[in-house]
N, C-alpha and C positions, 0 to 999 in steps of 0.2 A: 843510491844514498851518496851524500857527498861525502869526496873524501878528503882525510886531514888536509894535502897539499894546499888545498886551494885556502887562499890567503884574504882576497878580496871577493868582491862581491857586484854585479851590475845588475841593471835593468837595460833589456835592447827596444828602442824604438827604432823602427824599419819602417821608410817611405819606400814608394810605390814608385814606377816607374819604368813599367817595361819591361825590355832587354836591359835598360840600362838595373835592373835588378842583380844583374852577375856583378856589380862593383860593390853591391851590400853581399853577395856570396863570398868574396876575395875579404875584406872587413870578417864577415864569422869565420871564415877558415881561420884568418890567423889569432882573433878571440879562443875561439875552441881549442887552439895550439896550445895556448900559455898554460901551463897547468897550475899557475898562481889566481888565477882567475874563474870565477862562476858567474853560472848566469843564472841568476833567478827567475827569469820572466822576458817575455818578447811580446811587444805591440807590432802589430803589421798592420797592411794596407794594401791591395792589389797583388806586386808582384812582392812587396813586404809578408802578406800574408801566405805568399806561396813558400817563398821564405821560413817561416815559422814553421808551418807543419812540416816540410821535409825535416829541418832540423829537429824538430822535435819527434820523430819517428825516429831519424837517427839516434839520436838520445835514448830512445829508448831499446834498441836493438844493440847500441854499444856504446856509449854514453860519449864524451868529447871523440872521438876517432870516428863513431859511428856516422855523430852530425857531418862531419867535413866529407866522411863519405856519401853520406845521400844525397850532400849537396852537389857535389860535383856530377855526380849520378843522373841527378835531375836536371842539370842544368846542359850536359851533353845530352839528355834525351830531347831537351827544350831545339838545341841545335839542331839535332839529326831528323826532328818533326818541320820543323822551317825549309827545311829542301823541298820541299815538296811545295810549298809559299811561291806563287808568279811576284813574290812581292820582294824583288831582289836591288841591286844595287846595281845599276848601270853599268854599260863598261867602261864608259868618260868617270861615273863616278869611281869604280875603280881605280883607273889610269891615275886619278890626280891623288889616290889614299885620301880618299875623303869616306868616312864613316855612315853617312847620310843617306836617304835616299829620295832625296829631293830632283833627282832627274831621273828617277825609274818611271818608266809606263805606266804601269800596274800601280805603284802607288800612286800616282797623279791623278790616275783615273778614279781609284777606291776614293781617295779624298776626298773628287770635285761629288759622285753618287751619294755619299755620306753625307753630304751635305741638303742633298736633295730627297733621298728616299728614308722612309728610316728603315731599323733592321728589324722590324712588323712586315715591311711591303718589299724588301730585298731578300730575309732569311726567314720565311715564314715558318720553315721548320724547324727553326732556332738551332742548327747546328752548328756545334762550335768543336774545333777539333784543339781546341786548349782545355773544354774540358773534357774531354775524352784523356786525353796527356795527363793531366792532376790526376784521375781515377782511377790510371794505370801505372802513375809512381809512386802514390799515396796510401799506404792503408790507414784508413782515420780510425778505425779502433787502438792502434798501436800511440796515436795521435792524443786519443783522448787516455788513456791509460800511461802515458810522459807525466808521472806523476812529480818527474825534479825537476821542473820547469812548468811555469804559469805560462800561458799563452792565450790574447786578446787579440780578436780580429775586426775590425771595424767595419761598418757596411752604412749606407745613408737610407732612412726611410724615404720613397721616393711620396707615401700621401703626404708625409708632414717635415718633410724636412731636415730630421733628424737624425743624430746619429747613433746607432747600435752598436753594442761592444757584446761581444758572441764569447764566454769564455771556453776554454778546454776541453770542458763536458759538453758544449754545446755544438763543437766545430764539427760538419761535415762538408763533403763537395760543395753542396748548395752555397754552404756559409760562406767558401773561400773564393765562389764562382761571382758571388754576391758581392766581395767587396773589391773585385777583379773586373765588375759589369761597367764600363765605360757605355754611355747610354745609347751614343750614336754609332756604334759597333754590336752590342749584342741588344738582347732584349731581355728585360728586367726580370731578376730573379725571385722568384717565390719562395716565400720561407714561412710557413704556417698563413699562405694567404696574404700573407704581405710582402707585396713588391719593392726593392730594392737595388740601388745602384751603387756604382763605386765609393769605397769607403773614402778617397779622397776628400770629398767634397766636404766634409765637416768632420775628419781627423787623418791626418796626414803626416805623422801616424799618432794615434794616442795616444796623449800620457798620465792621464788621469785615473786608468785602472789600476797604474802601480800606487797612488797614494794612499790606499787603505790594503791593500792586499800580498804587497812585498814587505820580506823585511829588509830589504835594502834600502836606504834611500837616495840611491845613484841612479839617475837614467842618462842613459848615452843613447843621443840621436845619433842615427845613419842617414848621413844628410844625401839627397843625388838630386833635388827639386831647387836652380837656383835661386835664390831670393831678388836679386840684382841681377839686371841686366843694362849695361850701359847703351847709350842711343835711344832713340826714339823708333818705335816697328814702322817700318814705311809701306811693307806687301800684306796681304791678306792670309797668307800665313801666317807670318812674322804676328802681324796683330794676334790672331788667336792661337800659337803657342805660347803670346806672352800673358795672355789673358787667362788661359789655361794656369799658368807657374803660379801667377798670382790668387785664383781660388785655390789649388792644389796646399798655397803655405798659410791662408789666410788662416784654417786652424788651429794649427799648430802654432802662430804665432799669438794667438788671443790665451791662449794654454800659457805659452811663456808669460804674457803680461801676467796673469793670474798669480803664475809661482811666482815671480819678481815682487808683486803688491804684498805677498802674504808672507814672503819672507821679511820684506824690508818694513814687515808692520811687527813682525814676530822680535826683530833685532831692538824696533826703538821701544820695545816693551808691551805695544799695543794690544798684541795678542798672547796668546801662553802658547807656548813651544810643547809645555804635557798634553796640548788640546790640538793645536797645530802643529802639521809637518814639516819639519825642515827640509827638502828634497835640493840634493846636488847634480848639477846639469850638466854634461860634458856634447860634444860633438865630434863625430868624425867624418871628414868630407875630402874631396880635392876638389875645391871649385876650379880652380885655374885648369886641371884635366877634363870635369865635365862641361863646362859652360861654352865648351866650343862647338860639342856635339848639338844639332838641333833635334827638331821634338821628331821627326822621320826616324832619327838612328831607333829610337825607342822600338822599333819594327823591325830595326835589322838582327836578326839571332845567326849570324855566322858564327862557325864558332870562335875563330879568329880576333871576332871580336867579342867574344864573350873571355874571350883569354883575356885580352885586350884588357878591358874591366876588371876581371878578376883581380890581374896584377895591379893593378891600381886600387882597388879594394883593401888587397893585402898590405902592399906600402904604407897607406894611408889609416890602419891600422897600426902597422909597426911603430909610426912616426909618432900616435895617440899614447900609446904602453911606453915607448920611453919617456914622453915628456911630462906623461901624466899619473902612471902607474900609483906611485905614492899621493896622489889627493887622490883618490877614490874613499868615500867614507871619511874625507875631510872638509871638501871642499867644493867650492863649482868651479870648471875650467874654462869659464866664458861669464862675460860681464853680462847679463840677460838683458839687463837697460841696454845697453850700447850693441846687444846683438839686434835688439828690435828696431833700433834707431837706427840703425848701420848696419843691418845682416852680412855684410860682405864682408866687415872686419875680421880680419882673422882671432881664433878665439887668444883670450887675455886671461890673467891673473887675477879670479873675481876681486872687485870690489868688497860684495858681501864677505869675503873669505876676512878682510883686514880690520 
C-alpha cells in the first residue's frame, strides 16, 4: 500500500538495450531512493522488461529497498553468467578503455555466422542460457501478485506484425523471453501458438498502456536507444547498427507524435479534456555518455562496466529530480514537437505547459 511520504507520482517507460540496460538500473535505483516519489506503472522492452519484473518482485518482497535490491542482484548475476561468454573484450580493446567489442574474436565471428545461418540451423536446440538466468532470479508469481505497481511488456507478433502488450497477470518467462527475442540470435517464442520477437520493433517501449489504466498521467522515458547519430555510416556495421537505432525509436516516436496532436488539439479546444487525456512527458537520458558506446558494448556484461552504467543511470536520474521534481503532475519537461524534429535537443520548458 502506498505510503503517506510519497508526494508525486510517475509512470516508467524502459527501452531495451542489452547490457546497456544497467544505465536504466542506475535511473531506478536512484527513482526507488526518493521517497517523494511513486511509481505507478512500468512499460519495458527486452532488457526494459527484464527490468520491470525484477523490480517488480522486489516491490513486492520489500517495496522501494526491496526493488533496488533485486536489482542489483540480478544484474551481478547478469555479470557473473557472462564469464563464462568467449564473447569478451580484446586485450588491444582493453589496453585503449574502450567499452566495445569490436575487435574481439568471438564476437566478429558470432556476427559474420548470424548473418549467414539463422538460430533454427545454429541452435536447433534453442538453448539460451539468458533464459535459464531470468528463471532462476525471477519468481513470476511474486511478479504477478506486485499488486502496487502496473507492469506492461511489449513483444511483436512475428505472423502479423504487430505489437502485444502482456499485462501483469499475464507475465511469465515466455512473455519476458518473448520481448527479449532478437530474431537473428534466438528463435522465436511461443506464447499460446504464436510466435514472437523483440518487443522493440513496434514499441520501444510502450506508452499507450498507461493512458487508460494509470492514474498518473506523467510518463518518464528511460532513453539508452540514440535518436541522432551525426555522420554518415561508411562500414557494414556502422550501416546496420544505425539501421537497427532507427527501427528500434521509430515507435516510440509515432506514439510521441500522437500525444503531441491530441494535446495540442485538446489545448485549442478541439477536443474535450473530460474525454481526452492530457499525459505529461518527461525523459531521462545521457546522450553525450551513451552515444559513444557502439552497438558490440550491448554484449559486454563486465561488471565494471555494468558499474560503469549504473553510475551514469543514477546521475542522470539525480540531475531529472532536481530540475524537474516540481512539474511532475504539472507539466511536460520536453517540447514533444521539437523532440521529434530534433531528438538530440536537450529536453526544454514545454511549450504546451505556457
Amino acid at each position: 500500500m502506498r505510503k503517506p511520504r510519497h508526494v508525486k507520482s510517475v509512470n516508467l517507460a524502459l527501452q531495451g538495450g542489452g547490457s546497456h540496460g544497467a544505465f536504466t538500473w542506475g535511473v531506478l535505483d536512484r527513482l526507488f531512493e526518493d521517497d517523494r516519489l511513486w511509481i505507478e506503472a512500468i512499460s519495458g522492452t527486452s532488457a526494459g522488461a527484464m527490468n520491470a519484473v525484477v523490480a517488480a518482485q522486489g516491490m513486492y518482497e520489500g517495496q522501494a529497498e526491496g526493488a533496488r535490491a533485486a536489482l542489483e542482484k540480478f544484474w551481478r548475476a547478469v555479470s557473473a553468467a557472462a564469464m563464462a561468454s568467449p564473447i569478451r573484450r580484446s586485450p588491444f580493446d582493453a589496453l585503449v578503455g574502450t567499452w566495445n567489442l569490436d575487435m574481439s574474436p568471438a564476437y566478429l565471428f558470432f556476427d559474420i555466422v548470424s548473418r549467414i545461418a539463422s538460430p533454427y540451423e545454429l541452435n536447433p536446440l534453442d538453448v539460451n542460457p539468458l533464459r535459464d538466468l531470468v528463471a532462476e532470479m525471477v519468481d513470476f508469481e511474486k511478479v504477478r501478485a506486485c499488486s502496487d505497481m502496473g507492469i506492461f511488456l511489449a513483444a511483436t507478433r512475428v505472423r502479423t506484425g504487430r505489437v502485444r502488450i502482456f499485462a501483469r497477470n499475464e507475465i511469465n518467462l515466455d512473455v519476458v523471453m518473448a520481448s527479449a527475442c532478437l530474431p537473428l540470435i534466438y528463435q522465436a517464442v511461443e506464447i499460446d501458438g504464436e510466435p514472437y520477437w523483440d518487443g522493440g520493433y513496434m514499441g520501444n517501449p510502450p506508452l499507450f498502456p498507461f493512458f487508460r489504466t494509470s492514474p498518473s498521467p506523467d510518463i518518464l522515458i528511460v532513453q539508452i536507444n540514440p535518436m541522432v547519430r551525426e555522420g554518415t555510416p561508411a562500414t557494414a556495421r556502422e550501416i546496420l547498427n544505425r539501421m537497427n537505432e532507427i527501427t528500434f525509436n521509430s515507435a516510440l516516436q509515432h506514439e510521441l507524435r500522437a500525444i503531441e496532436f491530441v494535446t495540442r488539439l485538446i489545448e485549442q479546444g478541439d477536443l474535450s479534456d473530460e474525454r481526452y487525456r492530457r499525459m505529461f512527458i518527461h525523459v531521462v537520458h545521457a546522450r553525450k555518455k551513451l552515444r559513444p558506446l557502439g552497438a558490440s558494448s550491448k554484449l559486454n556484461a563486465e561488471w565494471p562496466f555494468l558499474r560503469h552504467l549504473f553510475e551514469i543511470g543514477r546521475e542522470a536520474a539525480e540531475r531529472w529530480l532536481e530540475a524537474h521534481f516540481e512539474d511532475i503532475g504539472q507539466r511536460s519537461t520536453i517540447d514533444i514537437g521539437s523532440m521529434i524534429a530534433d531528438p538530440d535537443s536537450e529536453p526544454v520548458e514545454s511549450k504546451m505547459a505556457r
